[in-house]
C-alpha positions in Angstrom: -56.3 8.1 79.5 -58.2 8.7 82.8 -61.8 7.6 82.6 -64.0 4.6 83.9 -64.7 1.4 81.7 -67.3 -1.0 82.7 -66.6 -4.9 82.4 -69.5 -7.4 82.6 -68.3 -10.8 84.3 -64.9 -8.8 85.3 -65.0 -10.3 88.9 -62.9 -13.5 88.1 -60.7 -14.9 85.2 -60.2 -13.0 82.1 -62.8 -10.2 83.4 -60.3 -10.1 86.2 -57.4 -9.7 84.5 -58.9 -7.0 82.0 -59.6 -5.3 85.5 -56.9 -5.1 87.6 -54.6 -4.3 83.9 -57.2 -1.3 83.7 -56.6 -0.4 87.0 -52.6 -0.3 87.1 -53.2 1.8 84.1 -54.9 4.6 86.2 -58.3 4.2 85.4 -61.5 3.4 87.3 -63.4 0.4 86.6 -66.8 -0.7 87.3 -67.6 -4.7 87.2 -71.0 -5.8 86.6 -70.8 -9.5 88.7 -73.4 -12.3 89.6 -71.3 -13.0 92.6 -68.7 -10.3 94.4 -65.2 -10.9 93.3 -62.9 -12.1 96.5 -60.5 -9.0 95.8 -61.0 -5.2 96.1 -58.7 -1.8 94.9 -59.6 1.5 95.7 -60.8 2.6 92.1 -62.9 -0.5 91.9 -66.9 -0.5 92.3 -68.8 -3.8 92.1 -72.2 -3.9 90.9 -74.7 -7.2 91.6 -76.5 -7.8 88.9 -77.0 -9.7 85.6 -75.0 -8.4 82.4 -78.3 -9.7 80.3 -80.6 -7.4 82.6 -81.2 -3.5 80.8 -82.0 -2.3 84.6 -78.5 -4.1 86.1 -76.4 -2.7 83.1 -77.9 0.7 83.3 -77.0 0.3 87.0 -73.1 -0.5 86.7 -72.7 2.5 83.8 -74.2 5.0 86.6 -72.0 3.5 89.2 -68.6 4.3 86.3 -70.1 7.7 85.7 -70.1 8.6 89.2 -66.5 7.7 89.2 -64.9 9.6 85.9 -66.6 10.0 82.3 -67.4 6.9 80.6 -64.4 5.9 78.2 -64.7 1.9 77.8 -66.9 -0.9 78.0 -65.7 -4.5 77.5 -68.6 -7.4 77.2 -66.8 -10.2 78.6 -69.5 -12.3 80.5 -69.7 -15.5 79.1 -71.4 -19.1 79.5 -70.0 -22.0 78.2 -72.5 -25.4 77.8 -72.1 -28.2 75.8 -74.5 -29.7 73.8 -75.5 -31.2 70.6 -78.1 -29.5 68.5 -80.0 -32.9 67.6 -80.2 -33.6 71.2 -81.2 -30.5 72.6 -81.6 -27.8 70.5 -83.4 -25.8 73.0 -80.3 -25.7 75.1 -79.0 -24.8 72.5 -80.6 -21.9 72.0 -80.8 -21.1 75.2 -76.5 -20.9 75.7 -76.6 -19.1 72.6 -78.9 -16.2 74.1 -77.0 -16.4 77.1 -73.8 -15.2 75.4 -74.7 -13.1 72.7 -77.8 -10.7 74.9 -75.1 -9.6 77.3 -73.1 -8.5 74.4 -76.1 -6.7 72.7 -77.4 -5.4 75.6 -73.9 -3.7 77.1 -73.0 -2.1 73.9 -76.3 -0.7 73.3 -75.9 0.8 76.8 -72.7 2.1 76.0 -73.5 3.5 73.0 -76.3 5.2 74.7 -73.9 6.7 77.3 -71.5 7.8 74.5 -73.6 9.7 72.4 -75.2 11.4 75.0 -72.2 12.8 76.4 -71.3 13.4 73.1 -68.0 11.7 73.6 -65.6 9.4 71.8 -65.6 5.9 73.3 -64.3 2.2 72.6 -66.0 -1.3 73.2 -64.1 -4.7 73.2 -65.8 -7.6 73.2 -64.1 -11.1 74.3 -64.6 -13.1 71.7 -63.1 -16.9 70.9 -60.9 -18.7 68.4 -63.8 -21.0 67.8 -66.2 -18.2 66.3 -64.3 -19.1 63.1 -63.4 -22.5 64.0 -65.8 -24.8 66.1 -64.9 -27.3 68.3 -67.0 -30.3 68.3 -69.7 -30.6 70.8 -69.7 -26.9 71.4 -71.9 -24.9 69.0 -73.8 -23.1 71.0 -70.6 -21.1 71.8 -69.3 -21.2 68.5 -72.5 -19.7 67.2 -72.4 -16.6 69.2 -69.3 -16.1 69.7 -69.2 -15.6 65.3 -72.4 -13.3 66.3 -70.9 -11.7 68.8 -67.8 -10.7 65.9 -70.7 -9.7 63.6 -72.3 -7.3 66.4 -68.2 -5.9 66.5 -68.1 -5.1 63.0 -72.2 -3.6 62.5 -71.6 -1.7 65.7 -68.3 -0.2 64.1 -69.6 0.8 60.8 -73.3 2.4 62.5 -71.1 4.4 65.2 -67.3 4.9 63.7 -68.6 8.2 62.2 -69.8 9.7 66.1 -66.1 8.6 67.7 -67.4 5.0 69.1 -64.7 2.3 68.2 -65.6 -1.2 68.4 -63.4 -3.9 68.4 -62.9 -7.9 69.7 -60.7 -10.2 71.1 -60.9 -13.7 69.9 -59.1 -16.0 72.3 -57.0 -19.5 71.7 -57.4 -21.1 75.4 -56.1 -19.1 78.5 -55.4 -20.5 81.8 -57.9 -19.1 84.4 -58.7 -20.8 87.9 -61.1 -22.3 86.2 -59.4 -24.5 83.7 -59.8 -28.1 84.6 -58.1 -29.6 81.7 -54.6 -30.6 81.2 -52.5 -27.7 80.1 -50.2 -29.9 78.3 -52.9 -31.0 76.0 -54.6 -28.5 75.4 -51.3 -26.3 74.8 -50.7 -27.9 71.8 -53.8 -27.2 70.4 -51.4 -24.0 69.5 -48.2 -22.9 67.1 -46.6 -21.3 70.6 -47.2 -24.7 72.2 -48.8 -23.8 75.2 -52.4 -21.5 76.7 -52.2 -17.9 77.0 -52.6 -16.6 80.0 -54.8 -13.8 81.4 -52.7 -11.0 81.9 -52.0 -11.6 78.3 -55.2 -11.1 76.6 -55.9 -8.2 79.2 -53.2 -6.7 77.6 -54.5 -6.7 74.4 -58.1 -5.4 75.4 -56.1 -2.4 77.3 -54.1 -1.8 74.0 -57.9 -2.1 71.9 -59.7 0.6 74.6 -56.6 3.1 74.7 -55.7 5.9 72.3 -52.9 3.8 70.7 -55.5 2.3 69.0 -57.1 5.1 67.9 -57.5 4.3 64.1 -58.7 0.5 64.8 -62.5 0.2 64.4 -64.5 -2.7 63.4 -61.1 -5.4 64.1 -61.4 -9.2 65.7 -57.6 -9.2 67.2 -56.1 -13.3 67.3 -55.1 -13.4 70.6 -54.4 -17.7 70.8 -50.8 -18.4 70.4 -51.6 -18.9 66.4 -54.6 -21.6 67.1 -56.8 -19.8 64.5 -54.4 -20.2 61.5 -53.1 -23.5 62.6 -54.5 -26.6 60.1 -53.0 -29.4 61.7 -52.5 -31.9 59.2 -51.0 -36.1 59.2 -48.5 -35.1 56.8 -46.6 -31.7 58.4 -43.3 -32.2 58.7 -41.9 -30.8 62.5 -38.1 -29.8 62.7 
């Protein structure tokens, strides 16, 4: 599938791992970054700029063009704040917005770039187990992350019809350099008993952006070791 995809936050993490999966695959990739990533491949171009900014994303999609026609786009950039709505509901409001106009923003790029080259395309966005079930203390999130699923699914049904697939990635936790938690813990937040890990949900954005999944449009993939379907309850019985 040669082509260029653009990620947005795709300089460290997940966005990293989506990348340098992409890469191995033979395609070019453009990563839309506050800060330059500390690694580099050949195929790679890295674009300053803010994922929320029009003028920035319009930037990074020239930049891919440049490179090979535009095939994917995958919203990954992310904030993550906690903060309690009766306290400060401007924040927020403000961490919501910070999540979900990236998101909006990209796709509406993208789907800008597809239709005029009159070309079939596919957009992931990285979503999170906790669009559909909230952890305390972190709504904010929560509440954009379940917009950011609704944007997967309106996006899919206006554009299915011109060859524009959109699709999501809800991740259980993943082990990035920037987990600070104890891995044990949280681990068994999840049926498999332990965090994913990056490579793993790049994987799964690869398999949404390719041809394989050529008839999957308007899907939120599970990709959290089975936290989503997992009711922990006093009772359950272990073996």
């Amino acid at each position: 599938m040669p082509g260029s995809v653009v990620i947005t936050g795709g300089g460290r993490g997940v966005g990293a791992a989506i990348a340098k999966t992409l890469l191995s695959r033979g395609l070019d990739v453009t990563v839309l970054v506050l800060d330059a990533p500390d690694w580099t491949h050949d195929r790679l171009t890295v674009v300053i700029g803010d994922a929320a900014d029009p003028s920035d994303v319009a930037r990074a999609a020239d930049a891919a063009v440049a490179e090979q026609p535009l095939v994917g786009w995958v919203n990954n950039a992310a904030v993550f704040d906690d903060a309690f709505l009766h306290e400060a509901p401007e924040s927020v409001l403000e961490t919501i917005a910070a999540n979900l106009v990236p998101a909006v923003v990209g796709t509406a790029e993208a789907v800008r770039r597809f239709l005029a080259a009159g070309s079939k395309g596919a957009i992931v966005n990285v979503s999170s187990h906790q669009a559909q079930r909230p952890v305390s203390g972190a709504m904010a999130y929560s509440v954009a992350k379940a917009a950011l699923e609704g944007l997967t699914r309106a996006t899919a049904v206006d554009y299915g019809g011109r060859g524009i697939r959109a699709n999501a990635v809800a991740l259980g936790s993943i082990v990035t350099e920037r987990f600070d938690g104890d891995a044990t813990v949280t681990g068994a937040a999840h049926p498999a008993n332990r965090m994913g890990l990056a490579s793993e949900a790049a994987e799964a954005v690869a398999w949404l952006l390719s041809n394989l999944a050529g008839f999957v449009n308007g899907a939120v993939l599970p990709v959290d070791g089975g936290r989503s379907v997992w009711g922990r309850d006093p009772e359950e019985k272990s073996f």
